[in-house]
Biopython code that builds the backbone (N, CA, C, O; Angstrom):
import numpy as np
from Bio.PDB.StructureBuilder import StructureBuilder

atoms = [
    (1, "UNK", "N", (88.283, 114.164, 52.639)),
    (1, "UNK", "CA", (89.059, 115.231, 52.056)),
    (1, "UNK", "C", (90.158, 114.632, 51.195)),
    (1, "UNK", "O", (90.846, 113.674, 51.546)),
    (2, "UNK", "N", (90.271, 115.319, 49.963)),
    (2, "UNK", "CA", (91.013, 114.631, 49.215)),
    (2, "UNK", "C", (92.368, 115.408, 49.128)),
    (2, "UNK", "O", (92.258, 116.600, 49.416)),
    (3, "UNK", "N", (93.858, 114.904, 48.727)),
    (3, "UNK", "CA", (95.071, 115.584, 48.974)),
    (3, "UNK", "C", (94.966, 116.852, 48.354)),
    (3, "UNK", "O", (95.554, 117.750, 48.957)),
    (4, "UNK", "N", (94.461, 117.125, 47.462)),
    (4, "UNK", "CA", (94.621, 118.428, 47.265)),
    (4, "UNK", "C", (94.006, 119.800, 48.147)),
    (4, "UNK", "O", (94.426, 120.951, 48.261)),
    (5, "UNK", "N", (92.860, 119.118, 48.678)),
    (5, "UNK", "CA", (92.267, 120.355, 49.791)),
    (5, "UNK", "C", (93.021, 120.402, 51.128)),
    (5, "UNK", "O", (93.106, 121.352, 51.906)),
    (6, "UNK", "N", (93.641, 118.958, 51.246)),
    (6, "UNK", "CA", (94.472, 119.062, 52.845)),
    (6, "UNK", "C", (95.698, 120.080, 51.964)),
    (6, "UNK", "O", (96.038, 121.058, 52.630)),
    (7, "UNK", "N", (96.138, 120.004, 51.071)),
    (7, "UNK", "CA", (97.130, 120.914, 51.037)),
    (7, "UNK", "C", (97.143, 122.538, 51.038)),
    (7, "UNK", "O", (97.756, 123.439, 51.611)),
    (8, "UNK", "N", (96.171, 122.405, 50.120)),
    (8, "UNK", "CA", (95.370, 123.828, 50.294)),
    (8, "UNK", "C", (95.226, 124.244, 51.291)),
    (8, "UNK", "O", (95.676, 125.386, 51.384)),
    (9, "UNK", "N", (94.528, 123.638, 52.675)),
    (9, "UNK", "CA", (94.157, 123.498, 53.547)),
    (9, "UNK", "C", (95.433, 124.175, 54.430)),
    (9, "UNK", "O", (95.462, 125.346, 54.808)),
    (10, "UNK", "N", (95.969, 123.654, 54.550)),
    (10, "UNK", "CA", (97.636, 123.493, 55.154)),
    (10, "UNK", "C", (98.663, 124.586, 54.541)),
    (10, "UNK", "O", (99.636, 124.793, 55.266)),
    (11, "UNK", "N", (98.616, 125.342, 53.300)),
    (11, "UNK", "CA", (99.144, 126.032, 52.564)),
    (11, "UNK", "C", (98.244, 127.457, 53.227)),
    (11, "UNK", "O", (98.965, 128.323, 53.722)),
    (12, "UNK", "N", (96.817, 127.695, 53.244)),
    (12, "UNK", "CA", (96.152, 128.692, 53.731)),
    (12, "UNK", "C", (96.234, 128.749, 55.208)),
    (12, "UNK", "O", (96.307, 129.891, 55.661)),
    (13, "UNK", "N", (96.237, 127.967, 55.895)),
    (13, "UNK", "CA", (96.640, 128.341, 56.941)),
    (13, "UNK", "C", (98.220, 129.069, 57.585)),
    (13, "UNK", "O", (98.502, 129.856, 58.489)),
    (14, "UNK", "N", (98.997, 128.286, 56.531)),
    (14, "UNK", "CA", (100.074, 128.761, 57.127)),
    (14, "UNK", "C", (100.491, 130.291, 56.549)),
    (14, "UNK", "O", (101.363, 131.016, 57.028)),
    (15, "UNK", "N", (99.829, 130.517, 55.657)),
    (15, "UNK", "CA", (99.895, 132.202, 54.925)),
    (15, "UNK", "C", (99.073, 132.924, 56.620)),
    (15, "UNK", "O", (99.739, 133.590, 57.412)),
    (16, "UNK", "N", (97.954, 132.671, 56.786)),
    (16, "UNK", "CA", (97.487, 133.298, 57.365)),
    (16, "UNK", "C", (98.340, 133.762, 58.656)),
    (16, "UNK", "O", (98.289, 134.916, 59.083)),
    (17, "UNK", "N", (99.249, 132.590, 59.319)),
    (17, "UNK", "CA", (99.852, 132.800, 60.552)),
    (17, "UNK", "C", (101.349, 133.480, 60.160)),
    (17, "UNK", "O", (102.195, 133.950, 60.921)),
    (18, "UNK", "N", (101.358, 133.361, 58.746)),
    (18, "UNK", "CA", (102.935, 134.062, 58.498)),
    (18, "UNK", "C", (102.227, 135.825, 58.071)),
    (18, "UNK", "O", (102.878, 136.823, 58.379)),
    (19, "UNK", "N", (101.420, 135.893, 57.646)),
    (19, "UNK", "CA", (100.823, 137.355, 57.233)),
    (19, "UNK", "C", (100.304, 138.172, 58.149)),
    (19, "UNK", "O", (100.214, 139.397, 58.058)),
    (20, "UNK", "N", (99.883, 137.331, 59.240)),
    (20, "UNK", "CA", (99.090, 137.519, 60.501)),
    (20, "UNK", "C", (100.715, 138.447, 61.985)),
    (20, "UNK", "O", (100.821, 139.394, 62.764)),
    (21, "UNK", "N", (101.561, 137.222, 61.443)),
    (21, "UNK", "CA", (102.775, 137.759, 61.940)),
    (21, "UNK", "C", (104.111, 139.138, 61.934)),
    (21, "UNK", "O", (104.881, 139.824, 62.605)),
    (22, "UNK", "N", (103.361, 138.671, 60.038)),
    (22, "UNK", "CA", (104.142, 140.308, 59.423)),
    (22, "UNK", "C", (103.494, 141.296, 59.701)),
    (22, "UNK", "O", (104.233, 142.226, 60.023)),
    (23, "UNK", "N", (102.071, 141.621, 59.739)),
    (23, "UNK", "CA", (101.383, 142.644, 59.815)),
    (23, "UNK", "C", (101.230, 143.502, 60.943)),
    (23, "UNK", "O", (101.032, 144.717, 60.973)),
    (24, "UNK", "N", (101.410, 142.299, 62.288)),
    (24, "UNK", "CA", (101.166, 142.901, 63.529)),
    (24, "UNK", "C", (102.377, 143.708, 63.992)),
    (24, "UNK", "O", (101.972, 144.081, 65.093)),
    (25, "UNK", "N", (103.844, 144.316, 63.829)),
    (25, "UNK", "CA", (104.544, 144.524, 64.705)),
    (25, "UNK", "C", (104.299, 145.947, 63.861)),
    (25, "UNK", "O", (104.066, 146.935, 64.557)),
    (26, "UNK", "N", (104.331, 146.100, 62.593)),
    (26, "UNK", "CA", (104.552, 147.613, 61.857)),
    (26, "UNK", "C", (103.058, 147.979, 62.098)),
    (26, "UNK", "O", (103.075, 149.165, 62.429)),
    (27, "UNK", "N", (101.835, 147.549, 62.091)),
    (27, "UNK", "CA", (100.398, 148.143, 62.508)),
    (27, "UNK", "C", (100.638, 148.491, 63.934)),
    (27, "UNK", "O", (100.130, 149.537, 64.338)),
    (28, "UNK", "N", (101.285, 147.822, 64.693)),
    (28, "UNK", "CA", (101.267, 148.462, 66.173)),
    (28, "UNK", "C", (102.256, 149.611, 66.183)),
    (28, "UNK", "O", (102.081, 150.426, 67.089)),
    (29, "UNK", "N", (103.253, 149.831, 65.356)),
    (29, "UNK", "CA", (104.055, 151.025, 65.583)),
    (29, "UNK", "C", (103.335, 152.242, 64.887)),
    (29, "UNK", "O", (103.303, 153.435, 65.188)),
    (30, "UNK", "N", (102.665, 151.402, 63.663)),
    (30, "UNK", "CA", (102.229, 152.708, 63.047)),
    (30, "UNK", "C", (100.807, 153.304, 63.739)),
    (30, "UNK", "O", (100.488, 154.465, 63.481)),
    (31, "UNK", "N", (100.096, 152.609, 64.487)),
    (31, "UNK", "CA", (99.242, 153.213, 64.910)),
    (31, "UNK", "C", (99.768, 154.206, 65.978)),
    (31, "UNK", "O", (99.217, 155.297, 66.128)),
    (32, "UNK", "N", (101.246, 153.680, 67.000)),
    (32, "UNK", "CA", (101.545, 154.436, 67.994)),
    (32, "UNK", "C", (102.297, 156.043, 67.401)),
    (32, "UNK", "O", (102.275, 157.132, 67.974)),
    (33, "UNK", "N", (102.870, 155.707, 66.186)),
    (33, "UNK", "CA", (102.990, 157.011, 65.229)),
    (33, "UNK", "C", (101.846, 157.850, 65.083)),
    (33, "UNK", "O", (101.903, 159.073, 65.213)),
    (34, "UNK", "N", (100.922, 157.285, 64.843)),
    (34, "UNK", "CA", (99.541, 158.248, 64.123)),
    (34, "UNK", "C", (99.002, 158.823, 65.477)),
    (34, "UNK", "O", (98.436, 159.916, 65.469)),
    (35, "UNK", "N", (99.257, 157.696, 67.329)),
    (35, "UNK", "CA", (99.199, 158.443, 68.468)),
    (35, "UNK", "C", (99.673, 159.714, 68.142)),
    (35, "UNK", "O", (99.015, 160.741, 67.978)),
    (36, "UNK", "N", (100.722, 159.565, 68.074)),
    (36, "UNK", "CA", (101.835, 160.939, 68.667)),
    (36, "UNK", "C", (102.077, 161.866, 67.915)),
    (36, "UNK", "O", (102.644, 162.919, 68.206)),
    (37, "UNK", "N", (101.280, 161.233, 65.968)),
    (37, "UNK", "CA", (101.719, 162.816, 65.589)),
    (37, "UNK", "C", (99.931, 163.185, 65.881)),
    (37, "UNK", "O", (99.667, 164.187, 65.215)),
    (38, "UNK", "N", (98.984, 162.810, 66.463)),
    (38, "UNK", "CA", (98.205, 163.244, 66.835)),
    (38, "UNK", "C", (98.081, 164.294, 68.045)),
    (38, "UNK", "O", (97.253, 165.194, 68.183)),
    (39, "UNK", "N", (98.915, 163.998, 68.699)),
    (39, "UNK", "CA", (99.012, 164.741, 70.052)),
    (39, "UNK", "C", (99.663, 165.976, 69.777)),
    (39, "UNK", "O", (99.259, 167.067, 70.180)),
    (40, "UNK", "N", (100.968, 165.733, 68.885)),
    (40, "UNK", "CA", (101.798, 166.814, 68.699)),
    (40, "UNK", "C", (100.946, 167.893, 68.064)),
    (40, "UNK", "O", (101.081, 169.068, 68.405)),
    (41, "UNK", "N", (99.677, 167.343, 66.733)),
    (41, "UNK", "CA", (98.888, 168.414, 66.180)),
    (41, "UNK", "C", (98.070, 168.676, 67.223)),
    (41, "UNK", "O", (97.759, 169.843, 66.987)),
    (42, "UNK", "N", (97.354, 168.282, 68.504)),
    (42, "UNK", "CA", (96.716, 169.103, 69.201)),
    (42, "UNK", "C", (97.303, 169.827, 70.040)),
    (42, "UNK", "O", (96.556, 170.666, 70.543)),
    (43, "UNK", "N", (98.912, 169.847, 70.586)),
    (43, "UNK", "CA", (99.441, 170.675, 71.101)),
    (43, "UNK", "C", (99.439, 171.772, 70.537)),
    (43, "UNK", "O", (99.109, 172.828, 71.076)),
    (44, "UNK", "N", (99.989, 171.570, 68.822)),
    (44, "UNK", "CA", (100.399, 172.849, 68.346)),
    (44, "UNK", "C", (99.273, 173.681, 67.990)),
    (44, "UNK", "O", (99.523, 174.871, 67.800)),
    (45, "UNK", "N", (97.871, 173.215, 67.842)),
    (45, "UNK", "CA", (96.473, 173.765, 67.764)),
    (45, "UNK", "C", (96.140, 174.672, 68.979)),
    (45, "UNK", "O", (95.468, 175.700, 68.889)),
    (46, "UNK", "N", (96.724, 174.148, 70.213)),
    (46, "UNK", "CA", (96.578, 174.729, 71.536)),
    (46, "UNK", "C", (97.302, 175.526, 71.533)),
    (46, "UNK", "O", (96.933, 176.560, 72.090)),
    (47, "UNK", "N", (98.744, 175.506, 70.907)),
    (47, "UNK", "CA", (99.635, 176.735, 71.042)),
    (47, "UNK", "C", (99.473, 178.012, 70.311)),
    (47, "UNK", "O", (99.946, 179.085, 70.685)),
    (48, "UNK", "N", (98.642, 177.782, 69.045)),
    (48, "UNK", "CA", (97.913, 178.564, 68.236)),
    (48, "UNK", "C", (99.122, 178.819, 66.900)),
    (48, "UNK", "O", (99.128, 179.715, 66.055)),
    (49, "UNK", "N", (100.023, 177.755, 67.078)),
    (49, "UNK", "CA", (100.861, 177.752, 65.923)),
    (49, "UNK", "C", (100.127, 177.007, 64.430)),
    (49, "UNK", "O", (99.165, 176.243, 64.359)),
    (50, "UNK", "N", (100.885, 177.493, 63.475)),
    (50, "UNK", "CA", (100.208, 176.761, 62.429)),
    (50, "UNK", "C", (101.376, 175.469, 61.804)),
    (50, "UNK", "O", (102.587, 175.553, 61.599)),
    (51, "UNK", "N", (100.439, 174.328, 61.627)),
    (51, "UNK", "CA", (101.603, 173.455, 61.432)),
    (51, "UNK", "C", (102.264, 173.033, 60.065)),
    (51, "UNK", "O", (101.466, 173.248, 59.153)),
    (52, "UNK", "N", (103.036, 172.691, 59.774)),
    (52, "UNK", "CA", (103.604, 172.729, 58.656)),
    (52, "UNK", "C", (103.399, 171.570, 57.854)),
    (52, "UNK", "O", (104.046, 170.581, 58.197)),
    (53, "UNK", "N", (102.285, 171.409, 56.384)),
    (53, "UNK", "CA", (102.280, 170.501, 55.745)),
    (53, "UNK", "C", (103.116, 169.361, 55.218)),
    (53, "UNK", "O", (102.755, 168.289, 54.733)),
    (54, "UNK", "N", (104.282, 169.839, 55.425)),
    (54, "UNK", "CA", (105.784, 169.345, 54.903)),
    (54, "UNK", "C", (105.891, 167.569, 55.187)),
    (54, "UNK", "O", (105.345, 167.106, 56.189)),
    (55, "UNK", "N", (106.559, 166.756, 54.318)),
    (55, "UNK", "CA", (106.413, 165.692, 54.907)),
    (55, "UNK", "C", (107.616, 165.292, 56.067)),
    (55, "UNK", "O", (108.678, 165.266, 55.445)),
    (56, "UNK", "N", (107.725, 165.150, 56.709)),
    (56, "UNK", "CA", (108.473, 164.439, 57.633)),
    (56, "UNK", "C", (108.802, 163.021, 57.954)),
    (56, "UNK", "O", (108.234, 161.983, 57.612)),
    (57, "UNK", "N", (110.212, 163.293, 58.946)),
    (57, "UNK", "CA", (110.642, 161.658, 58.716)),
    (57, "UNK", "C", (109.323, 160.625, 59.125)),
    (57, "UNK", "O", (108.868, 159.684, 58.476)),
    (58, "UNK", "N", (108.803, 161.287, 60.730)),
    (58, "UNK", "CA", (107.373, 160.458, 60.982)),
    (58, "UNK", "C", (106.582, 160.210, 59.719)),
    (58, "UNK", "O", (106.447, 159.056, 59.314)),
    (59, "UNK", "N", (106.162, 161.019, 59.210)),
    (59, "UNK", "CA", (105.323, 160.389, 57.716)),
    (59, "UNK", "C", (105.541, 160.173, 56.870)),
    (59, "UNK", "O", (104.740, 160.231, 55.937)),
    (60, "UNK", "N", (107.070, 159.714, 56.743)),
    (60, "UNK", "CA", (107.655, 158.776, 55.948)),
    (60, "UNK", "C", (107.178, 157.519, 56.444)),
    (60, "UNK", "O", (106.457, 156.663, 55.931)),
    (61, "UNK", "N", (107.844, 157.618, 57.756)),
    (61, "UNK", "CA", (107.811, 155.946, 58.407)),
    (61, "UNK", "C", (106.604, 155.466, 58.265)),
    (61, "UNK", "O", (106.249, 154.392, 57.778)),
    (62, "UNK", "N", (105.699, 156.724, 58.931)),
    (62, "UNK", "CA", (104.043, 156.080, 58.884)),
    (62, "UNK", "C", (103.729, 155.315, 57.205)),
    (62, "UNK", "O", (103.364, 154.199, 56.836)),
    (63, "UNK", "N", (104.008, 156.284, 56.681)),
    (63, "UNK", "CA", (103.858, 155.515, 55.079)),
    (63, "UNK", "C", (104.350, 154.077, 54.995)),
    (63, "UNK", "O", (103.475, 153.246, 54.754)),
    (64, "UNK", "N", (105.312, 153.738, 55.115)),
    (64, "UNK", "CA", (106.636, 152.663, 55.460)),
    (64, "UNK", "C", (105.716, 151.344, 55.634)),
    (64, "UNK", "O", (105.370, 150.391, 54.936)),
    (65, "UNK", "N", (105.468, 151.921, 57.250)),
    (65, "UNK", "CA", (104.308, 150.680, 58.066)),
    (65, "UNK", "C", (103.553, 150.643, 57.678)),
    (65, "UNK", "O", (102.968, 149.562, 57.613)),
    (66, "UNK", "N", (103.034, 151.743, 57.157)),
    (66, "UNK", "CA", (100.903, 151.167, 56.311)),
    (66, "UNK", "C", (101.211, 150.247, 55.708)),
    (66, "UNK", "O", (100.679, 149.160, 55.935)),
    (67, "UNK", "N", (102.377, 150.435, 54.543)),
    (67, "UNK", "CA", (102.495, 149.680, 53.521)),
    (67, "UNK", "C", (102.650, 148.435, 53.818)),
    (67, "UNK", "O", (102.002, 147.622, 53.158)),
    (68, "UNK", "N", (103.469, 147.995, 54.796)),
    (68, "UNK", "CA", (104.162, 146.683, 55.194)),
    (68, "UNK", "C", (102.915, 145.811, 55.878)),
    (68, "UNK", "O", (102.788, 144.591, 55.777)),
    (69, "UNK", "N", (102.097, 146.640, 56.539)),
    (69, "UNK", "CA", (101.050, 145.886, 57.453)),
    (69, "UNK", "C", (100.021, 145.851, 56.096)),
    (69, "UNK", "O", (99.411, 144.785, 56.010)),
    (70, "UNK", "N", (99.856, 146.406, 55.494)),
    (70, "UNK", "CA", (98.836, 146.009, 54.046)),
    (70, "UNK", "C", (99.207, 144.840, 53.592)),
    (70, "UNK", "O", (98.463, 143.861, 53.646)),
    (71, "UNK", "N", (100.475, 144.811, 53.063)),
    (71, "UNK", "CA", (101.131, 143.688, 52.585)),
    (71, "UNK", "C", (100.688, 142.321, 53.648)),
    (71, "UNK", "O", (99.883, 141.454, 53.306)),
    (72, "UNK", "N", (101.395, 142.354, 54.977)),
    (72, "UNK", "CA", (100.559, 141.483, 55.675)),
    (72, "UNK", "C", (99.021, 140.980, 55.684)),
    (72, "UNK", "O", (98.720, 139.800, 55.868)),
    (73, "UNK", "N", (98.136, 141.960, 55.476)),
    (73, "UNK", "CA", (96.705, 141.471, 55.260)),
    (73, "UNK", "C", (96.588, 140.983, 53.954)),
    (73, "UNK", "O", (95.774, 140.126, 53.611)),
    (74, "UNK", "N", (97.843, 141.828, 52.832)),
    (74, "UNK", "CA", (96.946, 140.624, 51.961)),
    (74, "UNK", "C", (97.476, 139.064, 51.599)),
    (74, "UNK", "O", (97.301, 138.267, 50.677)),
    (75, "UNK", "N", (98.211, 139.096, 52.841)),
    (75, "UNK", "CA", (99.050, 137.540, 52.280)),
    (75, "UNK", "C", (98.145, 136.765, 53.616)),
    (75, "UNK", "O", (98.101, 135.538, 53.699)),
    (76, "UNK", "N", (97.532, 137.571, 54.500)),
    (76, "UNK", "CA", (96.379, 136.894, 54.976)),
    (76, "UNK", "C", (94.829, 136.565, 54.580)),
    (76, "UNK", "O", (94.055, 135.653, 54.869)),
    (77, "UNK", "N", (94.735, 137.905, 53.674)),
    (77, "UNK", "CA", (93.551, 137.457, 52.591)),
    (77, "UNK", "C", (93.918, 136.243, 51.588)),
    (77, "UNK", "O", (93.220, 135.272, 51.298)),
    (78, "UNK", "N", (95.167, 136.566, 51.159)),
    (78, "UNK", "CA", (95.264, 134.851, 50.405)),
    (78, "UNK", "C", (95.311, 133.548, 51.166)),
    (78, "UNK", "O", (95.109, 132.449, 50.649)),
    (79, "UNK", "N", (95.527, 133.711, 52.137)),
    (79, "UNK", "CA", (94.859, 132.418, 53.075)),
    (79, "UNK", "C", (94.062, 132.008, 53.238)),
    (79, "UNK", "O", (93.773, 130.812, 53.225)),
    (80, "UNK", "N", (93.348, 133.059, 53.482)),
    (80, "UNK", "CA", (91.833, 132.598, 53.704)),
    (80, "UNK", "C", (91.075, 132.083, 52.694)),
    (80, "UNK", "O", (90.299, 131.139, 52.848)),
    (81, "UNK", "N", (91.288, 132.733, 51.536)),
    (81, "UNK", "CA", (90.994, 132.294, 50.060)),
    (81, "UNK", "C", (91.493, 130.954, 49.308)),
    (81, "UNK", "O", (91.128, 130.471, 48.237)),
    (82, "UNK", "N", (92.418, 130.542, 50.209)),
    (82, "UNK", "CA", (92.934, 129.219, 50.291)),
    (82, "UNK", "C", (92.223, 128.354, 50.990)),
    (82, "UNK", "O", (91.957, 127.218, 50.596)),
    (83, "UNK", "N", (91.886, 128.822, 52.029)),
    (83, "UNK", "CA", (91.117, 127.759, 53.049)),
    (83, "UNK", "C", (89.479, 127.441, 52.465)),
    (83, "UNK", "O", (88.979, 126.317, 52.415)),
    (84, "UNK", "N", (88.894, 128.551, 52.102)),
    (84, "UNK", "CA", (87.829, 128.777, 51.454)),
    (84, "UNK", "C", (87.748, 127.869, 49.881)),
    (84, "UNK", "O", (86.706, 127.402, 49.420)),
    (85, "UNK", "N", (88.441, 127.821, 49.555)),
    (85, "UNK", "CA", (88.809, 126.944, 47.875)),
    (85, "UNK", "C", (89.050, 125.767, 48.295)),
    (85, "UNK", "O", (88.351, 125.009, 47.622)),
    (86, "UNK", "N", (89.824, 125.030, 49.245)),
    (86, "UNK", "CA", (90.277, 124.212, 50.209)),
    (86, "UNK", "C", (88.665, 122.645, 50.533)),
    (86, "UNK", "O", (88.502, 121.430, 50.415)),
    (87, "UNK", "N", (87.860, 123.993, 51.000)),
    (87, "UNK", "CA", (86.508, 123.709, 51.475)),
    (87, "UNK", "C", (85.548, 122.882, 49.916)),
    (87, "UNK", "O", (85.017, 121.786, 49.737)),
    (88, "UNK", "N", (85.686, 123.777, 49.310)),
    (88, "UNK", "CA", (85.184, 123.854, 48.010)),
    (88, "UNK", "C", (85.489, 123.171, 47.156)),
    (88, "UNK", "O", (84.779, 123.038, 46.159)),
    (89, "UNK", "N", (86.870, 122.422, 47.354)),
    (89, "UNK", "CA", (87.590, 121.416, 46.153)),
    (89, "UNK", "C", (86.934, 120.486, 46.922)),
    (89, "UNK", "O", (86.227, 119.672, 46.328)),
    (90, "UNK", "N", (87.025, 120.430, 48.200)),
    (90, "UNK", "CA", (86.866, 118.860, 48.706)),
    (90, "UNK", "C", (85.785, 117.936, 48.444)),
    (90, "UNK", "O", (85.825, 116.794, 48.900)),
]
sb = StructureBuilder()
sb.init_structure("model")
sb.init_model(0)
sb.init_chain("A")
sb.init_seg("    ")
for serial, (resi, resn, name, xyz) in enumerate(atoms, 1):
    if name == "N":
        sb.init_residue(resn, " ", resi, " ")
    sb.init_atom(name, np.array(xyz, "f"), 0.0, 1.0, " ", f" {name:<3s}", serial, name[0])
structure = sb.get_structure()
């Protein structure tokens, strides 16, 4: 392996564990968001209320975290695409 693929090498990996890091704490909240405004719409389905399209602070936030945990995958897709080129220079 020649220096440029160990760097590559070494450069894609470490995206992956820093993207891998950003992504996971806002994907776990936002999924526990998309829980609860799930529940809240089958309560209010059960109550026979109709619910209000309106956006709210929850689907703000939810928006918030998609975005941030996207961002994380793709600074983990550029890792990998590093490691993969990495392979390929060598």
């Amino acid at each position: 392996m020649g220096l440029l693929s160990i760097v590559l090498l070494v450069a894609g990996v470490g995206l992956i564990a820093v993207g891998a890091y950003r992504a996971r704490a806002p994907y776990q909240r936002y999924m526990a968001l998309k829980d609860q405004d799930a529940n809240i719409a089958r309560y209010e389905a059960w109550r026979g209320g109709v619910r209000s399209e309106s956006k709210t602070g929850a689907s703000v936030a939810m928006d918030v975290l998609r975005r941030q945990a996207q961002i994380g995958a793709g600074v983990v897709i550029a890792g990998v695409v590093l490691v993969v080129i990495a392979f390929i220079v060598r």
